[in-house]
Structure formats: structure tokens, C-alpha cells
C-alpha positions as MATLAB code, in Angstrom:
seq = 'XXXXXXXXXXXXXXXXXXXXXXXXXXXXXXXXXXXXXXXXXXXXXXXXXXXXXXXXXXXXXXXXXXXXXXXXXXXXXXXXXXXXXX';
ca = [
     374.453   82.836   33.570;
     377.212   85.490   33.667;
     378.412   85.081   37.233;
     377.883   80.999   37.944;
     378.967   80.547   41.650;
     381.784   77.900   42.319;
     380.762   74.704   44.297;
     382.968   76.245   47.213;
     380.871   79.472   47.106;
     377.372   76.994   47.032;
     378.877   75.212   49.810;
     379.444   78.438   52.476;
     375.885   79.106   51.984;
     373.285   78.365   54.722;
     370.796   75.883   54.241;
     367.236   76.554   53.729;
     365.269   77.384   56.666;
     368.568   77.948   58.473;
     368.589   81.466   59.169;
     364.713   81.349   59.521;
     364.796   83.095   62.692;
     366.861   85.979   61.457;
     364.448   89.049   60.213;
     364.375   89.712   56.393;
     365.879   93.146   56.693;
     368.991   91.366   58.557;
     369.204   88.435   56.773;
     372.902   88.272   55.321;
     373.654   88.240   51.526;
     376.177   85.603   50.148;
     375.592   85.496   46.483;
     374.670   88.070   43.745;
     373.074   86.864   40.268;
     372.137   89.415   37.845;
     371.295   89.067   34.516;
     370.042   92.435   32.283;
     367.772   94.631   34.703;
     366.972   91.230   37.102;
     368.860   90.533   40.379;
     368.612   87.824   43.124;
     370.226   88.434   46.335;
     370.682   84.690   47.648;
     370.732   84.008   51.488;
     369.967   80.465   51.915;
     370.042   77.471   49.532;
     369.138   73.658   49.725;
     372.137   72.004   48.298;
     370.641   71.266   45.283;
     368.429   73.306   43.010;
     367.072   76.206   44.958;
     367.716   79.331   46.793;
     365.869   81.548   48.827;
     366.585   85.522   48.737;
     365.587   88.796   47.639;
     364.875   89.221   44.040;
     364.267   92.753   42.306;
     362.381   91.890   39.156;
     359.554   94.499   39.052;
     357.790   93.201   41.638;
     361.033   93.170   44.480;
     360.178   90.183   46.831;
     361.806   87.769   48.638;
     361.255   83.776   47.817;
     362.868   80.704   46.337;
     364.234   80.344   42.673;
     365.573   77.166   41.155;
     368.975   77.731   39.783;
     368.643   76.423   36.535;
     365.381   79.157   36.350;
     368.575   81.866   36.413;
     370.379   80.212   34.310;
     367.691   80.119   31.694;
     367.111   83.366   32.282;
     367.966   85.851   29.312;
     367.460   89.935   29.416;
     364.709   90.067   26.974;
     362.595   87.718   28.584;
     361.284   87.747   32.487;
     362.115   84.676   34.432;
     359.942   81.990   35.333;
     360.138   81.959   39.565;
     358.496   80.372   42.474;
     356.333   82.678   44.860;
     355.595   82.297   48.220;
     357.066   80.198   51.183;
     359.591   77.565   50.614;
];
């Protein structure tokens, strides 16, 4: 992954389901992965593995990705992702 976040950056994030209430078009942006033409826009995350955020990947969407998914990720191949509601 080009742009690993810091365990400081992981820990200012909010936790899953935590800004729940908050509508998608509002919901605050902490971290930005991108890797070749794929991008995650991560506003929540469980502490552990996985995040929940906005993902352009040819089919934009929001959901939940498992970090080591982005890590794996490479440009010439589309990541593997989870779909649907955390």
C-alpha cells in the first residue's frame, strides 16, 4: 500500500456504526487510500481489520473493505471487497 495510515491516524477514526446516523453525502472523510485508478474514502473503521467508506472502483459505492484487501491490492488487478451492509 503506498499511503499505510499510522496507528495514531487508525486511532482518530470513528468506530463502525458510529456515525450511522449521519447521511452518506455528510458523512466526514478521515483517510484516503488509492492505489492505480482505485480509491477508498474511509469514514468509519472497527479497530481491527475493516473500514467502511466510499470506494470509486468502477462501480462507486459505499461499504466495508478489510485492510489487508487494500493492501493486496495492485493496479493491474481489481480488488477483492465486501458489498453491502456491515
Amino acid at each position: 500500500m503506498w499511503n499505510e495510515p499510522t496507528p495514531e491516524q487508525l486511532a482518530k477514526l470513528p468506530k463502525l456504526y458510529e456515525t450511522e446516523k449521519v447521511p452518506l453525502k455528510d458523512k466526514p472523510v478521515y483517510i484516503h487510500f488509492f492505489i492505480g485508478g482505485c480509491d477508498w474514502f474511509i469514514a468509519e473503521y472497527d479497530g481491527e481489520d475493516l473500514f467502511f467508506g466510499y470506494a470509486t472502483l468502477g462501480d462507486d459505492t459505499f461499504g466495508g473493505v478489510g485492510i489487508h484487501l487494500i493492501q493486496r491490492a495492485k493496479a493491474d488487478q481489481g480488488p477483492t471487497r465486501h458489498r453491502g451492509r456491515l
